[in-house]
C-alpha positions in Angstrom: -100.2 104.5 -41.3 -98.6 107.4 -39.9 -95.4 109.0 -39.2 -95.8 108.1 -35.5 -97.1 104.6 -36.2 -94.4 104.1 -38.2 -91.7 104.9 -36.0 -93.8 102.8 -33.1 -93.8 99.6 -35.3 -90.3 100.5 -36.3 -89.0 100.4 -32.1 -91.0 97.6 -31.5 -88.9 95.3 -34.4 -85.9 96.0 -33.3 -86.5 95.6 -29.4 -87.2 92.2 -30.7 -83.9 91.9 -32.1 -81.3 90.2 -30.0 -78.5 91.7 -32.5 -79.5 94.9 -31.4 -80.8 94.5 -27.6 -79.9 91.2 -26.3 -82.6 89.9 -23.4 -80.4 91.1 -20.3 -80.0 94.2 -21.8 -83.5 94.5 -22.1 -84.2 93.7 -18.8 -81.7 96.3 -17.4 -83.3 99.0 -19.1 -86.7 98.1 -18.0 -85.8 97.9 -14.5 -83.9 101.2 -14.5 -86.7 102.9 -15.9 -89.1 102.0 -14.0 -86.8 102.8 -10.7 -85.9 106.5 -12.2 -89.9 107.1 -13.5 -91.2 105.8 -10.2 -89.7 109.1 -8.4 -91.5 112.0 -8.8 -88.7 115.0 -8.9 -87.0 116.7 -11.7 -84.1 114.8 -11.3 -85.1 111.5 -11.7 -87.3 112.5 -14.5 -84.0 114.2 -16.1 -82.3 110.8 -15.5 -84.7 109.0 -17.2 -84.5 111.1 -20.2 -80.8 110.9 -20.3 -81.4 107.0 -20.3 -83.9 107.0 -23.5 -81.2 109.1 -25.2 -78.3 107.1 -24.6 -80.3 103.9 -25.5 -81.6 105.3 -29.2 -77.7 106.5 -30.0 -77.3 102.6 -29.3 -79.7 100.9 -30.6 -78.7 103.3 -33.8 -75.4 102.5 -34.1 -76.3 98.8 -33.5 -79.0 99.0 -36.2 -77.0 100.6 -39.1 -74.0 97.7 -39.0 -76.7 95.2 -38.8 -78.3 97.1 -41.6 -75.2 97.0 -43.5 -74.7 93.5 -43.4 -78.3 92.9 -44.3 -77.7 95.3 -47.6 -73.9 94.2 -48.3 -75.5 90.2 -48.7 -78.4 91.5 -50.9 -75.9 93.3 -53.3 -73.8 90.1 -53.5 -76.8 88.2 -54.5 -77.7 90.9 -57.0 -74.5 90.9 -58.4 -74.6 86.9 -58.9 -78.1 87.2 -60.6 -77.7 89.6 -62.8 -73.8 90.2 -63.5 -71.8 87.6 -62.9 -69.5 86.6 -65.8 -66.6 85.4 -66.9 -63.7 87.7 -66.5 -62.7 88.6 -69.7 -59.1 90.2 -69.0 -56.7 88.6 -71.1 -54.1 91.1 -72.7 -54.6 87.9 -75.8 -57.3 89.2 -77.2 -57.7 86.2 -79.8 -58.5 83.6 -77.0 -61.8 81.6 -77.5 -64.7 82.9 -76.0 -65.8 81.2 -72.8 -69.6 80.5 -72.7 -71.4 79.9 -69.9 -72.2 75.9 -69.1 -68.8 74.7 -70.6 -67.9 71.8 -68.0 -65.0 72.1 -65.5 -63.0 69.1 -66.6 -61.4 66.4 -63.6 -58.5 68.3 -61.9 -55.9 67.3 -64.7 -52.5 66.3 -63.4 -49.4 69.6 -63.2 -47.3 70.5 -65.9 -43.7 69.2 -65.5 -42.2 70.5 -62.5 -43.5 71.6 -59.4 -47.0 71.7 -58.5 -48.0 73.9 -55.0 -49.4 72.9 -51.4 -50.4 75.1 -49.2 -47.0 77.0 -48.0 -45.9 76.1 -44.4 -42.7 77.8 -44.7 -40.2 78.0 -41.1 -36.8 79.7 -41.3 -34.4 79.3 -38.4 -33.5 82.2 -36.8 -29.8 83.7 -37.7 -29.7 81.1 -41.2 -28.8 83.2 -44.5 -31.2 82.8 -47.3 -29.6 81.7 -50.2 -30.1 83.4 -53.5 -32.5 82.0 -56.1 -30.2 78.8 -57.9 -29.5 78.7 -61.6 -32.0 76.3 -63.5 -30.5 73.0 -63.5 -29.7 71.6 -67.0 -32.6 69.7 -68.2 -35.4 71.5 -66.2 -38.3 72.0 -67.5 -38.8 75.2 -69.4 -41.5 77.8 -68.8 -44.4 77.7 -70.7 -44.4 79.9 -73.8 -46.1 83.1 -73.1 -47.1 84.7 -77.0 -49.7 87.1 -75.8 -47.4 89.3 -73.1 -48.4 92.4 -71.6 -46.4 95.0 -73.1 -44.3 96.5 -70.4 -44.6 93.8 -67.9 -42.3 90.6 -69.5 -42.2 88.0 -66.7 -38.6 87.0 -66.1 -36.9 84.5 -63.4 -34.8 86.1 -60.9 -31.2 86.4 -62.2 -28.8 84.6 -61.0 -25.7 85.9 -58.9 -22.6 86.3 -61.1 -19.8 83.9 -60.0 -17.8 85.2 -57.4 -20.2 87.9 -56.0 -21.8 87.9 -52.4 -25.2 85.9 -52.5 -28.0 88.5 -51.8 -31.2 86.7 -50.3 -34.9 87.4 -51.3 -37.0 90.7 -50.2 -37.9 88.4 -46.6 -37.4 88.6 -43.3 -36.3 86.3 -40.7 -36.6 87.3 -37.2 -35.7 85.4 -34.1 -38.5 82.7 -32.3 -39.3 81.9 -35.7 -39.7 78.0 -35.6 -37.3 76.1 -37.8 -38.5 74.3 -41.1 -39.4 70.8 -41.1 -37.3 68.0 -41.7 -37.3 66.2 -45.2 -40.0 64.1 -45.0 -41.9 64.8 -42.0 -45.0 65.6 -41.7 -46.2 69.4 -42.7 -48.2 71.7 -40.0 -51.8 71.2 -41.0 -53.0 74.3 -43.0 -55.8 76.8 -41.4 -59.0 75.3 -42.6 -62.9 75.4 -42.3 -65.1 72.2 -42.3 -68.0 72.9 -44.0 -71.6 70.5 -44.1 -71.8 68.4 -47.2 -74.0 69.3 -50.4 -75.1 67.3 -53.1 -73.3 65.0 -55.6 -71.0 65.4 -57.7 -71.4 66.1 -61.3 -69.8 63.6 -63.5 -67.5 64.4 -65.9 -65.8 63.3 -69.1 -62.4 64.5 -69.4 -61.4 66.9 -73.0 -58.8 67.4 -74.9 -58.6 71.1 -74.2 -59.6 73.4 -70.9 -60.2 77.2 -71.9 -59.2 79.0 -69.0 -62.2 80.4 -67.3 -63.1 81.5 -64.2 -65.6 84.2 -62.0 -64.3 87.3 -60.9 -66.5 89.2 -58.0 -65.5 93.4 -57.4 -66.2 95.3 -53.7 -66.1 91.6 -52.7 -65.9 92.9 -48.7 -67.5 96.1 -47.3 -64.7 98.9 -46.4 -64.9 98.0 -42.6 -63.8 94.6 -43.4 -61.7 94.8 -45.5 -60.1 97.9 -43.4 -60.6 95.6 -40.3 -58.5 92.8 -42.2 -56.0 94.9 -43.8 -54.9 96.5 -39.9 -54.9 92.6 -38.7 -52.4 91.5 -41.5 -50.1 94.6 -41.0 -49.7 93.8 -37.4 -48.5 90.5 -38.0 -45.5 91.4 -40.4 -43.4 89.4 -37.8 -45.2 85.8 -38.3 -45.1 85.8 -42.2 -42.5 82.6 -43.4 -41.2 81.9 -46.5 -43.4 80.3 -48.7 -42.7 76.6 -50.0 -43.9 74.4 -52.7 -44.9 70.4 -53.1 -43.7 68.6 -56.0 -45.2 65.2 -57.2 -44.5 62.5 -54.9 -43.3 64.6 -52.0 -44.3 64.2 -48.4 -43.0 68.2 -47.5 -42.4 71.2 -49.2 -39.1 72.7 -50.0 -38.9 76.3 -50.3 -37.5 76.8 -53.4 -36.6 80.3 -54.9 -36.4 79.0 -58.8 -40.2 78.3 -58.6 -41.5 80.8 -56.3 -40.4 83.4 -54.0 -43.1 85.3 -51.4 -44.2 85.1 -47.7 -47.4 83.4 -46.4 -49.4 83.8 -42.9 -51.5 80.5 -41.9 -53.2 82.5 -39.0 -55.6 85.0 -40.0 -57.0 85.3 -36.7 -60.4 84.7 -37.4 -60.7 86.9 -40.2 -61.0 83.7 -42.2 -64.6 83.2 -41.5 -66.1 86.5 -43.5 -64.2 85.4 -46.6 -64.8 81.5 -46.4 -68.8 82.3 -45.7 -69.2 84.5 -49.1 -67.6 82.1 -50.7 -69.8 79.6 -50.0 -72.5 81.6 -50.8 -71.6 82.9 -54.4 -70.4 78.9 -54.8 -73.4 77.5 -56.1 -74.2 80.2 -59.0 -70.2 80.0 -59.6 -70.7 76.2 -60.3 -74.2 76.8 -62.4 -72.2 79.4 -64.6 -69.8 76.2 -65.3 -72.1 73.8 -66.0 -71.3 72.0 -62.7 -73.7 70.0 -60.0 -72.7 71.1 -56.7 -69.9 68.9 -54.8 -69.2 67.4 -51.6 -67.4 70.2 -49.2 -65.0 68.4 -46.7 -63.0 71.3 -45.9 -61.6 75.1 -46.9 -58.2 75.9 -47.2 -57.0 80.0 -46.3 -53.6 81.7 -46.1 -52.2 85.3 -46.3 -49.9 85.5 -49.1 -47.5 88.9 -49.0 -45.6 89.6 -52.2 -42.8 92.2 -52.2 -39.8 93.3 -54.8 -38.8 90.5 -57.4 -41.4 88.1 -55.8 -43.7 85.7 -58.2 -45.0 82.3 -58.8 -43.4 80.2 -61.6 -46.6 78.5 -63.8 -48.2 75.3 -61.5 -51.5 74.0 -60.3 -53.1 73.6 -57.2 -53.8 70.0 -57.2 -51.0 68.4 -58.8 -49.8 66.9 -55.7 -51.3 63.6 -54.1 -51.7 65.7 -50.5 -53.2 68.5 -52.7 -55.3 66.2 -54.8 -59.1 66.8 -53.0 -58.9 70.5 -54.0 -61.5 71.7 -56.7 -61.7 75.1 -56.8 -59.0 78.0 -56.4 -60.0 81.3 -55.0 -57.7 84.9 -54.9 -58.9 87.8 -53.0 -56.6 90.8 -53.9 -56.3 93.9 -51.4 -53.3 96.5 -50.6 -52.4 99.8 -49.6 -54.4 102.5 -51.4 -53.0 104.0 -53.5 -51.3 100.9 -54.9 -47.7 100.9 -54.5 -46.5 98.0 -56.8 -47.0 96.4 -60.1 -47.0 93.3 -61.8 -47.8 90.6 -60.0 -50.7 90.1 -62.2 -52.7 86.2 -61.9 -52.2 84.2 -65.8 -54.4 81.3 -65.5 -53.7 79.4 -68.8 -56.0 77.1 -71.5 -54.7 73.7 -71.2 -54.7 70.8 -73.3 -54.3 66.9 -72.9 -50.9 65.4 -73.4 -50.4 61.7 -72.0 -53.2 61.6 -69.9 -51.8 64.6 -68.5 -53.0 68.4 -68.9 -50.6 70.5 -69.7 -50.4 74.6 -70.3 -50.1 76.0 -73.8 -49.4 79.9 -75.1 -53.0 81.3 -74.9 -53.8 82.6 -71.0 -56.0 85.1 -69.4 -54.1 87.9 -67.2 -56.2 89.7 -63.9 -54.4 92.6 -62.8 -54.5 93.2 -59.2 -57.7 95.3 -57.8 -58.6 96.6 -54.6 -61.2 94.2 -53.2 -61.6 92.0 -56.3 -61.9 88.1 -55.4 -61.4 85.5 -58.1 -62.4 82.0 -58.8 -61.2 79.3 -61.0 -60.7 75.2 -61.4 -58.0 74.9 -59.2 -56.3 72.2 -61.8 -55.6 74.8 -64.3 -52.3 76.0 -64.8 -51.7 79.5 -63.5 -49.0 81.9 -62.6 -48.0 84.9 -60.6 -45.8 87.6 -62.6 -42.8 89.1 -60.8 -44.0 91.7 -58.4 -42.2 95.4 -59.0 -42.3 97.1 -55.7 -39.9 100.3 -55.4 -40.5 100.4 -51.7 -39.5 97.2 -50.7 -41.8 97.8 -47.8 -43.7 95.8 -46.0 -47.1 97.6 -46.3 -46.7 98.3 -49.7 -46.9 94.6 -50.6 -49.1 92.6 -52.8 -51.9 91.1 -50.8 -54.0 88.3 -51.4 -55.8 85.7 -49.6 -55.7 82.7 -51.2 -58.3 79.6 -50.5 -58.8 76.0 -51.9 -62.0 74.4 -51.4 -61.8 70.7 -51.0 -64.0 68.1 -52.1 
């Protein structure tokens, strides 16, 4: 075949393509042609050429993002077939090893204390925030943390000395924000996806000990979306609210600065969709590298989380909670300013072991540090926390970014 042939056969494919000419299009340009090639002068003959350029700078343009897309889904299928692993970057360097086809256990219930929901936080406009309270007597403790990252202890907000001016939180309140719900009303739904069914679910026998593994996927996005997404988040500073957290038994969250202290957006403005999609499409390998059949899908849970100066996430799970109960798997997808303008806030997601029909954490965990475009995936019943975030700034764009999504059985 030659050059021209090629080029010919080339054209002809992507004329076919609605994505890059849809059919009225099409029709335009064939009717302008054949008006401007009908005349016989220079003019209309320079028209027409003017015409035939415009349209291939088009149809380029068009061509390359669908390109893109086309090449951006091949890598990510690449990347499940031939590297994806177990992340493997725990500052405890004696953890057991996690193989592949070691079985997610049943979500096991939360350690004592308070287990997450999604965060539907509301703070009325002109109310102080009060500063974090001092642990009451006979709350739980923390769970031991023997493997540390030098450098980076985790350590609860202090409290305020007695007789000093409360200081609130890094957050910010601004006026039209609604107020928060009343004790034991009923919470704003979370943004979700419905998603078609799959197969069965795999049945499982429940073990005395859970290693904490989980999947973790680099350049998850291509730079225009996650550029595209970044721009979106910044502009809606204004509609972040404080985030909150469901204990056992509760019908609405509380926020509760002892536990956990950030800002959440429910809206992403459609930006969802990209993140929710890949997901679903690295799910099933995710599940074969755990030894899992695939699940029923009812729905898939997404929220902007924003984590400033002093902010973190005491040790929970994600499923601890009877309105939280149908979640199975946890996903975080990290991305910030460039370059990075905090530290800490690093993701421990810990082994846990059986204790009264209950799983609770012990000392040995894995730590993710924060990367650019990195998402990661885990059981969403295993205990897991969020060191205190050290940002200098204190500003709002220099923040710790993630999206974080629950998908529902």
């Amino acid at each position: 075949m030659t050059a021209r042939e090629m080029i010919d056969s080339l054209s002809g494919t992507l004329v076919c393509d609605d994505r890059i000419l849809s059919v009225p299009e099409r029709e335009l340009l064939i009717d302008l042609l054949h008006r401007t090639r009908a005349q016989s002068s220079v003019r209309q003959d320079a028209i027409a050429e003017t015409i035939t350029r415009i349209v291939g700078e088009i149809v380029a343009e068009r061509a390359l993002a669908v390109l893109g897309q086309s090449m951006t889904r091949q890598l990510l299928q690449q990347q499940l077939t031939s590297s994806l692993s177990f992340a493997d970057r725990s500052s405890d360097h004696d953890m057991p090893v996690i193989r592949a086809g070691t079985p997610v256990p049943p979500s096991p219930a939360p350690a004592p204390g308070s287990a997450p929901r999604p965060p539907n936080t509301s703070v009325r406009a002109g109310t102080p925030v009060p500063p974090p309270p001092a642990p009451a007597p006979g709350s739980a403790p923390r769970p031991p943390n023997t493997s540390v990252r030098a450098g980076t202890p985790p350590s609860p907000p202090p409290s305020p000395a007695p007789g000093s001016a409360p200081r609130p939180p890094n957050t910010s309140v601004h006026a039209g924000t609604p107020p928060s719900p009343a004790p034991g009303s009923a919470p704003r739904p979370p943004n979700t996806s419905s998603q078609p069914k799959t197969g069965g679910v795999a049945v499982l026998e429940a073990s005395d000990y859970i290693s904490a593994e989980c999947v973790v996927l680099d350049e998850f996005l291509t730079a225009p979306e996650l550029h595209t997404l970044r721009q979106y988040v910044l502009e809606q500073e204004m509609r972040f609210e404080l985030s909150e957290v469901l204990s056992p038994g509760m019908t609405g969250g509380a926020v509760d600065y002892e536990h956990r202290r950030s800002r959440v957006l429910m809206d992403l403005g459609g930006h969802e969709s990209m993140i929710v999609d890949r997901v679903l499409t690295c799910l099933p390998r995710v599940l074969q590298k755990w030894g899992r059949d695939p699940f029923p899908i009812s729905r898939v849970e997404t929220q902007v989380t924003a984590s400033n100066h002093g902010d973190f996430f005491r040790c929970h799970s994600d499923n601890g909670a009877e309105a939280v109960a149908a979640r199975e798997i946890t996903f975080v997808y990290f991305f910030h300013r460039e370059p990075k303008q905090f530290s800490g806030g690093e993701l421990r997601i810990y082994d846990s072991r059986r204790e009264n029909d209950n799983y609770v954490p012990t000392a040995n965990y894995r730590t993710i540090i924060p990367e650019q475009n990195q998402l990661v995936l885990f059981a969403s019943g295993l205990s897991h926390e969020i060191t205190p975030v050290d940002c200098p700034s204190g500003q709002f764009a220099d923040s710790r970014f993630t999206i974080n999504g629950w998908v529902h059985r």
